[in-house]
C-alpha positions, 0 to 999 in steps of 0.5 A: 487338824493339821500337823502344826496344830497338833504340835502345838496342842500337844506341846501345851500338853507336856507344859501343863503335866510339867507344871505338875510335878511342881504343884506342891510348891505353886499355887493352886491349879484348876481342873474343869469341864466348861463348855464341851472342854476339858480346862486345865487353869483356865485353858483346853487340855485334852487327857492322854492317860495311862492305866497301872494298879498300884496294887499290882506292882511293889511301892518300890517300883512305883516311881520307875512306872510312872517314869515309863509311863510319862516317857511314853508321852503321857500326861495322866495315870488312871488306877483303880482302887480296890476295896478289898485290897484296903480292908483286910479283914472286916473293919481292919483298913490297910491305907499304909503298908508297902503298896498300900500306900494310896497317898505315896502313889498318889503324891510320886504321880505327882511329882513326876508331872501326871495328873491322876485319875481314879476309880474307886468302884466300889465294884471294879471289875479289872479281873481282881477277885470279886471285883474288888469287893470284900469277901464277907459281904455275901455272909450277911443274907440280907445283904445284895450287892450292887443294887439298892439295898440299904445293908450293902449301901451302908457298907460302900459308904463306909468304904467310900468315906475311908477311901476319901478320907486318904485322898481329899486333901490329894485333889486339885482343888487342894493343890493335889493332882486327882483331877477326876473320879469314876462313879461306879463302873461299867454299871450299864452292863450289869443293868443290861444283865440285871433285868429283874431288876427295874431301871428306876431302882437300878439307877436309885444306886447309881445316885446313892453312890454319886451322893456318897463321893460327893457327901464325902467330899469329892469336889472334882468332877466325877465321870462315867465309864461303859459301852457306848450302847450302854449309856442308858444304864450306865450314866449318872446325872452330874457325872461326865459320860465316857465310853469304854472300847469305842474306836468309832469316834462318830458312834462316841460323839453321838452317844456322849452328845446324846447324855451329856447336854449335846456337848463333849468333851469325848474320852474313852476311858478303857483304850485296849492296847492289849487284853486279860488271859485266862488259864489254859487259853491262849495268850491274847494279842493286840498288834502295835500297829492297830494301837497305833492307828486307833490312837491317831484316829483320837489325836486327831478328832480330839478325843481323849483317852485312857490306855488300859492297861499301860502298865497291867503288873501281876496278880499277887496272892491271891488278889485274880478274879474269873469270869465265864462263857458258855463254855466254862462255869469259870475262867480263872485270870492267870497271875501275870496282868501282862495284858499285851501291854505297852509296859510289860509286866516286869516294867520293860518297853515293849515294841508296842511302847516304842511305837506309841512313843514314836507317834506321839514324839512327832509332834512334840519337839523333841519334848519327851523325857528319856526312857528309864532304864530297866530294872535288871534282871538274874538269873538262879541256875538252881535253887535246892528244895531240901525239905517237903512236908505233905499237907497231911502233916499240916492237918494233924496240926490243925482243928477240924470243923466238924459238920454233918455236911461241907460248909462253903470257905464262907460258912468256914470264915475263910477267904481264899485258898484251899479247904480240905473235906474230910470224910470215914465211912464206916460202910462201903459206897461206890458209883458216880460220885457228884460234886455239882456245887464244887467251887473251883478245883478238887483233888480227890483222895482215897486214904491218902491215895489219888484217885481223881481230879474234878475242875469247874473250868471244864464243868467236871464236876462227876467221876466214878469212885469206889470207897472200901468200908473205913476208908476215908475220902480227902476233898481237897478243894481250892478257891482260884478266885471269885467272878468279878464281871456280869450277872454272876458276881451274885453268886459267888460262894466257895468251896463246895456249896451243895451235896457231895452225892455218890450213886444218887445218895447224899452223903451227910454226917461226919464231915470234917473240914480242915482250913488252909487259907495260905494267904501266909506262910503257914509254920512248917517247922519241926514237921516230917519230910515225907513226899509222896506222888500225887499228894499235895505237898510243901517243898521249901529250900534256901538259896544265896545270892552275890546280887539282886534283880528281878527274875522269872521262877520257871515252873514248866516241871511243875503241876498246880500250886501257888509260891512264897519267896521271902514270905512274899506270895507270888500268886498261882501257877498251872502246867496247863499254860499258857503262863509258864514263868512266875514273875519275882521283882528283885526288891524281893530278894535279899543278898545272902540268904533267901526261901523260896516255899512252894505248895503242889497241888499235884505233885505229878512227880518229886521235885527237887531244885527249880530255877530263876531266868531272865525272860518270861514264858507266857505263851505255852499252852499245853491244853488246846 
């Protein structure tokens, strides 16, 4: 395609997303896939598409990315939708609160003239905690996710139906800008993973959701998404194929011909301008000018495409996900979704962002709207922590479960955050202490005192331990978030999930299990102040601000723990790197008084102030 047409072709682009922004207003638009073509009102139009999560970034900063996101020259958002992050707790559905608000986020797409395209799994992957499904799902033992079981089919359809019900009206073809949804996702990677379980029942799934979305009333089309040597698996009959990672535009067209009547049209669906981080591995990089190159390739064999992630957030809570290798049982996600994005976390235009911009600006007449300008940022010099309160203290507050063996968080009815196992013995044990059920992260305690940590990244899961008579032994064992990609989704239990075994004997009898969910602040009023090294500890204090903005909480002094500011939950944070800072968007804030409550895991040496700056550190690793 020579440079003229490609003007014109992507001038036709910026008039059809302008349109949309009006579309409330206007008459009805269509969206359809005719002859090996994506057809807006009747006319070819090739998707040039966006990822952001809405869930990773505040409702009050949803207009300023989708304005970053057209600027880049952009005629679509992609975001997924997160089962979990909708139902909060069994049968309780959250589609209204703060960034919530699926339907807000839809409708400021619209009117800042992006078409939208969503992914509702139900599993999602996307380095999200169980990839997006609920954690209470393994409680039912009859139950078996992702596969063709009537319990855990019954319960997506009960998400899908409350999913939909938000959305249908939000279609095109009922004036809205959802002109397509994915059905399952990246599913021929778990057939691939899943060989016990034969192709025939695998795609018995498949269907059954397609026929959900459908029977709940989706009537756009729907869509695909895997590696391209994954198709056999992955695809669904009725539902458009793309392909994930696929720079070989040969290779796409082949196989998409192949599944899909010999004809396109040929999107990539996941284009990575960056990739996810792990802790205490190093930051990932994709070079600019690699995006770039790859981008130009697409624009010019008309391949449609999806960059993910343009915009990736932060991890909020307890919302990150892990995954495995060979090495390492577990790879937890680190807090920033940054992903080397185009649009940084914090909302900034990257080099990355300007080189794409400048690319597709070539062809467009000058067409483009402007940047948006940043979100400002401050800094706190130094916020005083006045009042620590050992966990210890929370204890003698809270009811113990008692059992003669640890329960997993599952068998606690507990989702996230920490558990703390509890055990006197009434006689001596000493030796190899094994914990090989330990699910993720455990400090371990001697009547109050430190004596080791055990961690399931580095598969140490023994130490040496010696326990005086009447003594007791403090496990204290956190959650860091549940796999959400490949065959081990089915096994993703919390806490410790076997024995605890000290010189081969299994140590039953007088457990006793002390629930810390932290999902919210807990109620540190009117306890102690006591502080004590190396026991996991609250630090909270008050500071004031004149004005707001975003900043970055900077915790290089600091251990392993997870902050509040103003009640709102931050997420997690780990000296071992290679994220250093803790991203706090300014609409957060408040002027006048604000409080900051920190939870130390570690506590390797007393704190007594932290501070805010104005750039991130992401890239300091401190485990090689």
């Amino acid at each position: 395609m020579n440079e003229r047409a490609m003007k014109k072709k992507l001038a036709l682009l910026f008039l059809f997303s302008a349109l949309l922004s009006f579309a409330h207003a206007q008459e009805k638009h269509s969206f359809a896939i005719s002859n090996g073509s994506f057809m807006y009102d009747g006319k070819p139009v090739m998707i040039h598409s966006g990822e952001m999560h809405y869930s990773r970034v505040p409702v009050e900063y949803w207009r300023h990315r989708l304005k970053m996101i057209k600027a880049l020259g952009l005629n679509t958002v992609a975001t997924y939708v997160f089962w979990n992050f909708h139902e909060t707790a069994p049968g309780v559905w959250d589609f209204s609160t703060n960034n919530h608000n699926l339907r807000e986020f839809i409708k400021l797409a619209q009117e800042e003239g992006l078409m939208v395209i969503l992914r509702p799994g139900p599993y999602a992957c996307a380095e999200w905690e169980f990839g997006g499904y609920p954690w209470w799902l393994v409680k039912n033992k009859d139950l078996v996710i992702r596969t063709n079981n009537k319990p855990f089919l019954d319960s997506c359809n009960v998400y899908i139906s409350k999913l939909v019900d938000q959305v249908k009206d939000l279609q095109i073809t009922n004036g809205g800008p959802v002109i397509m949804v994915q059905a399952e996702n990246e599913f021929g990677s778990y057939v691939a993973q899943r060989k016990d379980i034969t192709l025939e029942e695998h795609k018995k799934y498949s269907l059954a959701i397609r026929d959900q979305l459908l029977k709940a009333g989706i009537n756009v089309p729907l869509f695909t998404s895997d590696g391209s040597w994954l198709f056999e698996g992955g695809t669904i009959e009725g539902a458009m194929p793309t392909a994930n990672g696929e720079d070989n535009i040969g290779n796409l067209k082949k196989v998409v011909d192949a599944y899909n009547n010999g004809k396109g049209p040929y999107m990539v669906a996941e284009f990575y301008p960056g990739w996810l981080d792990h802790w205490a591995e190093e930051f990932q990089r994709v070079p600019a000018e690699d995006v770039v190159k790859q981008m130009k390739l697409y624009l010019a064999e008309d391949v449609s495409f999806n960059f993910y992630m343009v915009h990736g957030g932060t991890n909020f809570g307890f919302s990150t996900g892990a995954n495995y290798d060979k090495n390492h049982d577990i790879q937890p996600d680190i807090t920033s979704y940054d992903y080397d994005a185009p649009i940084s976390e914090a909302g900034w235009s990257t080099p990355k962002y300007m080189a794409i911009r400048a690319e597709l600006m070539k062809y467009m007449d000058n067409a483009m709207p402007e940047i948006p300008p940043a979100i400002p940022v401050i800094s706190i010099p130094s916020i005083k922590l006045t009042k620590t309160v050992d966990i210890a203290e929370l204890k003698s507050v809270t009811k113990a479960v008692l059992s003669d063996n640890p329960l997993t968080f599952e068998d606690l009815n507990q989702g996230h955050g920490y558990v703390l196992y509890s055990r006197k013995f009434v006689q001596p044990a000493a030796g190899k202490m094994e914990i090989k059920g330990l699910r993720d992260f455990a400090t371990i305690y001697i009547d109050g005192n430190k004596v080791g940590e055990l961690n399931r990244y580095f598969k140490n899961y023994t130490m040496e331990i010696e326990i005086p008579v009447n003594a007791t032994l403090e496990i204290l064992v956190e959650n860091m978030g549940r796999i959400n990609y490949g065959s081990e989704i089915i096994n993703n239990l919390k806490g410790i999930i076997s024995p605890v075994i000290i010189n081969g004997n299994e140590i039953s009898g007088n457990w006793q299990m002390y629930k810390f969910p932290l999902e919210t602040l807990p109620d540190l009023h009117d306890l102690g102040t006591k502080n004590t090294e190396g026991r996991p500890t609250f630090y909270q204090g008050n500071f004031t601000l004149d004005k707001t903005g975003d900043t970055f909480l900077d915790m290089r002094t600091w251990g392993k723990g997870i902050v509040y500011v103003n009640g709102h939950h931050l997420g997690r944070y780990w000296s071992v790197g290679p994220q250093q800072t803790l991203y706090l968007p300014g609409v957060w804030l408040n002027r006048g008084e604000n409080e900051i409550v920190i939870f130390e895991q570690q506590n390797y040496s007393l704190q007594t102030e932290i501070s805010g700056i104005t750039t991130p550190i992401l890239e300091e690793l401190k485990v090689k």
